[in-house]
PLY file of the C-alpha trace (Angstrom):
ply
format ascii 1.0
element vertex 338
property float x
property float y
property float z
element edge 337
property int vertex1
property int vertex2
end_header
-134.57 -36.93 172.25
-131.15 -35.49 172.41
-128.73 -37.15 174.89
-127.25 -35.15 177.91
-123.81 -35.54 178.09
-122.54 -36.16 181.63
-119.07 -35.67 183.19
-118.79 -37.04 186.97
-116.35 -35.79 189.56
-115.10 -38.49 192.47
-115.66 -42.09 192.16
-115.88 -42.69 195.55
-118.89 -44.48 197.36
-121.98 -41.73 196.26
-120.09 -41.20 192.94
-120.39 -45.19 192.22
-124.11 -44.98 193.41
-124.71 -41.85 190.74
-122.21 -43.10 188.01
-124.18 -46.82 188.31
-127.55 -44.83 188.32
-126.54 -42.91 184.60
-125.31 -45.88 183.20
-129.16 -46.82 183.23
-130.17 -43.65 181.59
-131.24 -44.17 177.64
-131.12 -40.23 177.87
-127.73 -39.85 179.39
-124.20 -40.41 177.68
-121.68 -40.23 180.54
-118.43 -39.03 178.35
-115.91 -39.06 181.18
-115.29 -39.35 184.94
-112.31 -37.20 186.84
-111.20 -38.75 190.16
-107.69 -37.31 191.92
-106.85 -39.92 193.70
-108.72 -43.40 192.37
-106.22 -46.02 190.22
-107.40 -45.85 186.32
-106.43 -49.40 186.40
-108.93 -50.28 188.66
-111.68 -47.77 187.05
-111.30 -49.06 183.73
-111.56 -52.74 185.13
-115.36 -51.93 186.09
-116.14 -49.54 183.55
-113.97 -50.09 180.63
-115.83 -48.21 178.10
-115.81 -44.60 180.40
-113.39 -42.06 179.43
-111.47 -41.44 183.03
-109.12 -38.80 183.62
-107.02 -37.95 186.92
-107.11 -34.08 185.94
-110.76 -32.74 186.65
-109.53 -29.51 184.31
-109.29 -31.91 181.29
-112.84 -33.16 181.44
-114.21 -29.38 182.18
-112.38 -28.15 179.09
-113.88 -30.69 176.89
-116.37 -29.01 174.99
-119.22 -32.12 174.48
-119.96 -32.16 178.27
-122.74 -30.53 179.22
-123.48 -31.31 183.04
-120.83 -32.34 185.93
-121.92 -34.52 189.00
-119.95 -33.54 191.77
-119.35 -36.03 194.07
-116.10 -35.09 195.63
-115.26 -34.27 199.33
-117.27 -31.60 200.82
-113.95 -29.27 200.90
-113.79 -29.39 197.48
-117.29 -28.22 196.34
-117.04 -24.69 196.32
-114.09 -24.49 193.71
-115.54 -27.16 191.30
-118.72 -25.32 191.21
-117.03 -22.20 190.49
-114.93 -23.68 187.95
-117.80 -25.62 186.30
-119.88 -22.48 186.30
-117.15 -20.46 184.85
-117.38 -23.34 182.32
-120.98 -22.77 181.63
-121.74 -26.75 182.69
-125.03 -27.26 184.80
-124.12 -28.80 187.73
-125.69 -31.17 190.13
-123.60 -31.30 193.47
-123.65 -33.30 196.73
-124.51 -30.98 199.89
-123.60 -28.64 201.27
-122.16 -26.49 198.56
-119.63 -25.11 201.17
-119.08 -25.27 205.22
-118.51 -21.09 204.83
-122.20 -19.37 204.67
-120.41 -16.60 202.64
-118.62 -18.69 200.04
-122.12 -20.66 199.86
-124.19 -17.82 199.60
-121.54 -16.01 196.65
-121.55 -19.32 194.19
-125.52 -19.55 194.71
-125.82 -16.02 193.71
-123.41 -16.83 190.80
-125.11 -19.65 189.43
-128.38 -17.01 189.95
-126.72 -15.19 187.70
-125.68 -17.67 185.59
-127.51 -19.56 182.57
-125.95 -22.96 184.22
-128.32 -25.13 186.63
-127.23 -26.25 189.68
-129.03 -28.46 191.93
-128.23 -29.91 195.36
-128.11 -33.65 196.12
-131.02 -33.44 199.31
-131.85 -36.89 197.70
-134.45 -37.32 200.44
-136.93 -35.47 198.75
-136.89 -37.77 196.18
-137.94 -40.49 198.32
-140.91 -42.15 196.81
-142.62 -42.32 200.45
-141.76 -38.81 201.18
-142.38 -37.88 197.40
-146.25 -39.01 197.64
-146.23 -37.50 201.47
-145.54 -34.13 199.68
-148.02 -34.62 196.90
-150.49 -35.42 199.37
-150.31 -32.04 201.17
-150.22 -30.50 197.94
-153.61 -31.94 197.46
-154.81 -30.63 200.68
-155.31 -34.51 201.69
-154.44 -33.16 205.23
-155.28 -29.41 205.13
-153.15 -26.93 206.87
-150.03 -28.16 208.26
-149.50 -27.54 211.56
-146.66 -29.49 213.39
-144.20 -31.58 211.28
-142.08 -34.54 213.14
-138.94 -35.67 211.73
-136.81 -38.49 213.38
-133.38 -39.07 211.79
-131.36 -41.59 213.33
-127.97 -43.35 212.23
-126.91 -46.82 213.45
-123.52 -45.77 214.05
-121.12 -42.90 214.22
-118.89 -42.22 211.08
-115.24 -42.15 211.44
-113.95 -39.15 213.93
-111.91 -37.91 211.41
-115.10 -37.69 208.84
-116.91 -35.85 211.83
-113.99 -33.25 212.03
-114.17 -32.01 208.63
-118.00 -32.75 207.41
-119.04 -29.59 209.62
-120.34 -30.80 212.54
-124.19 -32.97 212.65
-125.74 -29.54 212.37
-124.15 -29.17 208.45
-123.72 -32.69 208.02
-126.87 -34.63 208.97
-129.50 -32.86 210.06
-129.22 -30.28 207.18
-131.32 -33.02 205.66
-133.80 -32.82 207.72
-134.29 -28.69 207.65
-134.57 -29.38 204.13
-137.41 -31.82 204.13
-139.37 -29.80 206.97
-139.20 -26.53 204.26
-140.14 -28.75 201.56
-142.99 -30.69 203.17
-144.08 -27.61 205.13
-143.59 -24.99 201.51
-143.03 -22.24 204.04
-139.75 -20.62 205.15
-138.40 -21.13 208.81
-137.76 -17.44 210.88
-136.55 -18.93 213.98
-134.35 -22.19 215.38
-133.59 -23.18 218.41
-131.42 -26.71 219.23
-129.94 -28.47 222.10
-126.90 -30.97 221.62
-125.71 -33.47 223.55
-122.86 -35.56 223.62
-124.53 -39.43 224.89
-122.52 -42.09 222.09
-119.07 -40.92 222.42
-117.02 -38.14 224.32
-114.66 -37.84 221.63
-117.25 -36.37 219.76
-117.40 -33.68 221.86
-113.48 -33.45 222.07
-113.68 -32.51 218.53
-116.35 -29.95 218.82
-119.65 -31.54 217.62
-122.65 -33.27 219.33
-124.13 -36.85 218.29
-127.16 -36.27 220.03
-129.50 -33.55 219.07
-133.17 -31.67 219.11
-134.31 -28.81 217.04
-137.50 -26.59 216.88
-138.13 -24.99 213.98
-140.36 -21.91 213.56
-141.92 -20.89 210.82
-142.93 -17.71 208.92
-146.90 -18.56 210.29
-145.91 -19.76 213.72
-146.04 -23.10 212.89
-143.24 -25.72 213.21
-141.03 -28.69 213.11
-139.48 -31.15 215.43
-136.21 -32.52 214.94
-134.57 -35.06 216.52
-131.32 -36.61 215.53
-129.21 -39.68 217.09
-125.64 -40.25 215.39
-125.99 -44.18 216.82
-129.52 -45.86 217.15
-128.76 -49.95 218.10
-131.32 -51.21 216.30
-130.80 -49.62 212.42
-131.66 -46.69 210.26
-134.50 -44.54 211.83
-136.09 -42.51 209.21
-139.47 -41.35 210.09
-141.93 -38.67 209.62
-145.15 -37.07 210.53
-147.05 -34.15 209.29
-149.95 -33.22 211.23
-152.66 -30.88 209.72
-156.27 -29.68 210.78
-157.61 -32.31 208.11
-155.63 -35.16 209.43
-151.83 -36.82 209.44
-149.42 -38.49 207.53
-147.04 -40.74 208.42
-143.84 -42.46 206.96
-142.45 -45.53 208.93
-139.18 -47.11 208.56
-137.92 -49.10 205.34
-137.35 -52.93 207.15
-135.33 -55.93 205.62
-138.81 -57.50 205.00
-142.22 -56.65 205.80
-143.25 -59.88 207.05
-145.26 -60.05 210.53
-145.45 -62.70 212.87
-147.61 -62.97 215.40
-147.26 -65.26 217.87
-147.86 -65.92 222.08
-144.79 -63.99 222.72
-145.96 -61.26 220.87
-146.08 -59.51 217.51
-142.35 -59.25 215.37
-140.87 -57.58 212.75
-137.88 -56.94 211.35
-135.68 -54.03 211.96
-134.80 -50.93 209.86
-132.38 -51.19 206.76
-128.90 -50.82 208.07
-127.36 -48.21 205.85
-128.41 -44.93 204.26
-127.49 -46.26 200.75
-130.28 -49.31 201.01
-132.65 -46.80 202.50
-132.58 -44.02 199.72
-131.30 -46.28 196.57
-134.74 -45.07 194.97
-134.72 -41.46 195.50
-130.83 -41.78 194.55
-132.17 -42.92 191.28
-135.27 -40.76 191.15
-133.07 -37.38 192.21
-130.95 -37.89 188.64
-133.85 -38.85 187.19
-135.20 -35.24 187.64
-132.18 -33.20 186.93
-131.80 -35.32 183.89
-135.27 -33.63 182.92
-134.54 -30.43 184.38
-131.56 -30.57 181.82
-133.04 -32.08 179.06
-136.45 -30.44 179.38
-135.57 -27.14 180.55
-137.64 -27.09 183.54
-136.87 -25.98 186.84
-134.20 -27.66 189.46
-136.45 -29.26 191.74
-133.57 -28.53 194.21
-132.27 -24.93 193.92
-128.76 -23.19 195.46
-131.12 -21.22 197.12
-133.05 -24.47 198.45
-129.53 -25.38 199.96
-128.38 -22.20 200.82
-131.23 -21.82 203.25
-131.06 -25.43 204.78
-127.26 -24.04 205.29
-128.25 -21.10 206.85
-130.74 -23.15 209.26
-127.62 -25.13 209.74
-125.53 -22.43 210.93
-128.10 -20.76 213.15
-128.87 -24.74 215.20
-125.07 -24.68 215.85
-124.95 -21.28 216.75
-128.47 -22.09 219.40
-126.60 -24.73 220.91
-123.26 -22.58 221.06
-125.58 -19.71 223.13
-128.42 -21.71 224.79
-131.22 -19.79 222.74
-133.38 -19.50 219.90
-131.59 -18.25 217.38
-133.80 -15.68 214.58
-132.99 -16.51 211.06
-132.28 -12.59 210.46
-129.42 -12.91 213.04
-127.81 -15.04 210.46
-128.54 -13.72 207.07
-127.73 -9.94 208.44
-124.39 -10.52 207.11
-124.85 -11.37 203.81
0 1
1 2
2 3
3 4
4 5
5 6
6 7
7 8
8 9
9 10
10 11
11 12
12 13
13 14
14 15
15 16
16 17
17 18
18 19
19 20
20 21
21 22
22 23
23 24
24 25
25 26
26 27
27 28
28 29
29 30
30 31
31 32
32 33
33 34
34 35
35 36
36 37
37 38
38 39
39 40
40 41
41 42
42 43
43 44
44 45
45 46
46 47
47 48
48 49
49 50
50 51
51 52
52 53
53 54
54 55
55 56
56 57
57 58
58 59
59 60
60 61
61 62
62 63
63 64
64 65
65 66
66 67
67 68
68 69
69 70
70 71
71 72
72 73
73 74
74 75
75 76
76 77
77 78
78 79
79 80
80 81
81 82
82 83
83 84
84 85
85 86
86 87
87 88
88 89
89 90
90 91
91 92
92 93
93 94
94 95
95 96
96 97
97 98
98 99
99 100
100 101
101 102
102 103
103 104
104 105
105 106
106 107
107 108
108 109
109 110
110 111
111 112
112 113
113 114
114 115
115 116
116 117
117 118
118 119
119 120
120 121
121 122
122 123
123 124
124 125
125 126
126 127
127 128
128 129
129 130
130 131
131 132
132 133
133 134
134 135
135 136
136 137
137 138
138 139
139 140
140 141
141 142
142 143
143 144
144 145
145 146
146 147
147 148
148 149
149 150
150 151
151 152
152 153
153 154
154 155
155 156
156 157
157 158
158 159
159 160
160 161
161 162
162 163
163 164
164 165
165 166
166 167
167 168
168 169
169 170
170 171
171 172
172 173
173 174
174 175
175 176
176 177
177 178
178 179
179 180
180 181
181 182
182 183
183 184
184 185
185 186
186 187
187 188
188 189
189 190
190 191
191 192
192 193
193 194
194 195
195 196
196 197
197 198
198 199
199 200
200 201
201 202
202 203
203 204
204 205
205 206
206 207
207 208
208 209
209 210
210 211
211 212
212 213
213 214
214 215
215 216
216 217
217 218
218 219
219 220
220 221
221 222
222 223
223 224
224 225
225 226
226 227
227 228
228 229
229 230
230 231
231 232
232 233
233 234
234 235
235 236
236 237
237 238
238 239
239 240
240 241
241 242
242 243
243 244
244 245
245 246
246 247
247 248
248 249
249 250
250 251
251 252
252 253
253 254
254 255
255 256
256 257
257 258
258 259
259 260
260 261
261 262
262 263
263 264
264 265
265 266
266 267
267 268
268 269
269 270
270 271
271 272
272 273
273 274
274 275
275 276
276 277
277 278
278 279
279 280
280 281
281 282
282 283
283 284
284 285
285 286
286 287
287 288
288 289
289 290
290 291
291 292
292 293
293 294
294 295
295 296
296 297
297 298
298 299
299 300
300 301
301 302
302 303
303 304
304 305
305 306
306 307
307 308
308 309
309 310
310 311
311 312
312 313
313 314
314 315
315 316
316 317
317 318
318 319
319 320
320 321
321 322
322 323
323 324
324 325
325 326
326 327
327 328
328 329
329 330
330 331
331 332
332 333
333 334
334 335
335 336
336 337
């Protein structure tokens, strides 16, 4: 089988994670990495036999890269997709494509248009808990869904100045979570409504944001999910679900530093959730370039479409706006202007 030939954009901490993941790949050759702002020096000290470049227009231009990952600040998404599309490279990008609905919903419709893939990094779904929860319902293991329950939980609050320009928890976090609930549920959501709270810090609310958060989600059926999302939870990395059905439920517990149980007179003891988001999702980090890989090489479908992430943006948009107003906010409020 023919290799794909890989370009990556930022080396920072997820660009590491994906570059580390190809590297494994007998089906990938990564030709070149682009990074603004990272010392070559120190690059080529840890991966001495990867072209790097400083100019991200030098490794677009060359002609043996297929595919970009983009791994670069959220702010500068939206022009590397357009450039790489104008390039004709598939793409796979970190979410969300863009904080502006418009400019997200324009480069989605150009890569529509386009004979480029592009596929969003909601690495989640690639979970391998969550990826067997989702082939269960497939299976009708649970029959029709009826409530979904997602619980998303960080053990600390990023840096104030990441908060200010990642787009609030709305864009930023929970976006995950409206993904997974339209993924696990395969139905489209017609109606949110969200309350936010400021509880961990007031100067998240100085800068305009919430750390605490709940959000209802409707569905096209009547159906729906709920949300709930904590920017500090003491005890680790809360990542559960539930998906309730008229057949029965499914549930995914936490990922712990060990699964070992003792039970004693004081009671029964475990450990606590994994720590950071990187040691929770290293699989489905791995497993999510595993499938664009075959997307690419394939030619099958993105399993994670611009369209997938323009909607979770557009949920996005309308839980900010619900909190902003007090109300449920009606999907078509949103996508009227587009």
């Amino acid at each position: 089988m023919k290799k794909v030939n890989i370009a990556i954009f930022g080396v920072g901490r997820i660009g590491k994670i994906h570059l580390k993941n190809l590297l494994r790949f007998p089906g990938v050759s990564v030709v070149a990495v682009a990074d603004t702002h990272y010392p070559a020096e120190e690059f080529k000290k840890e991966f001495k036999d990867v072209f790097f470049s400083s100019n991200p227009d030098e490794v677009l231009a060359m002609p043996e890269v297929e595919a970009v990952l983009i791994c670069t600040p959220t702010s500068s998404h939206a022009p590397m997709i357009e450039l790489a599309l104008k390039s004709g490279k598939h793409i796979f990008c970190e979410k969300p494509v863009d904080l502006s609905l418009e400019r997200t919903k324009a480069l989605v419709d150009m890569a529509n248009q386009s004979s480029a893939k592009l596929m969003l990094g909601f690495n989640r779904r690639f979970d391998p808990d969550f990826l067997q929860a989702r082939r269960s319902i497939q299976a009708g293991r649970i029959g029709d869904i009826q409530i979904i329950k997602i619980t998303s939980r960080d053990p600390g609050l990023p840096p104030l100045d990441y908060i200010k320009n990642s787009g609030g928890l709305f864009m930023d976090m929970a976006i995950h979570d409206f993904d997974m609930a339209r993924y696990m549920m395969g139905k489209e959501v017609k109606e949110v409504y969200s309350r936010g709270l400021v509880l961990v810090d007031k100067q998240v609310g100085e800068v305009g944001d919430v750390d605490t958060a709940l959000t209802t989600l409707i569905f096209e059926d009547d159906t729906y999910a709920v949300i709930d999302n904590s920017r500090k939870a003491i005890y680790g990395y809360d990542q559960r679900l539930e998906v309730f059905g008229n057949k029965g439920m499914i549930q995914v517990d936490n990922n712990q530093h060990n699964r070992n149980v003792i039970s004693d007179a004081d009671g029964i003891h475990h450990s606590l959730p994994l720590d950071f988001f990187m040691d929770r999702y290293a699989a489905s980090y791995l497993n999510e370039i595993q499938f664009f890989i075959d997307a690419l090489s394939k030619n099958e479908p993105i399993p994670v479409s611009g369209n997938d992430g323009l909607k979770a943006t557009i949920i996005a948009v309308a839980a900010k706006k619900s909190v902003l107003e007090g109300r449920p906010v009606a999907i078509s409020e949103i996508t009227a202007g587009l």
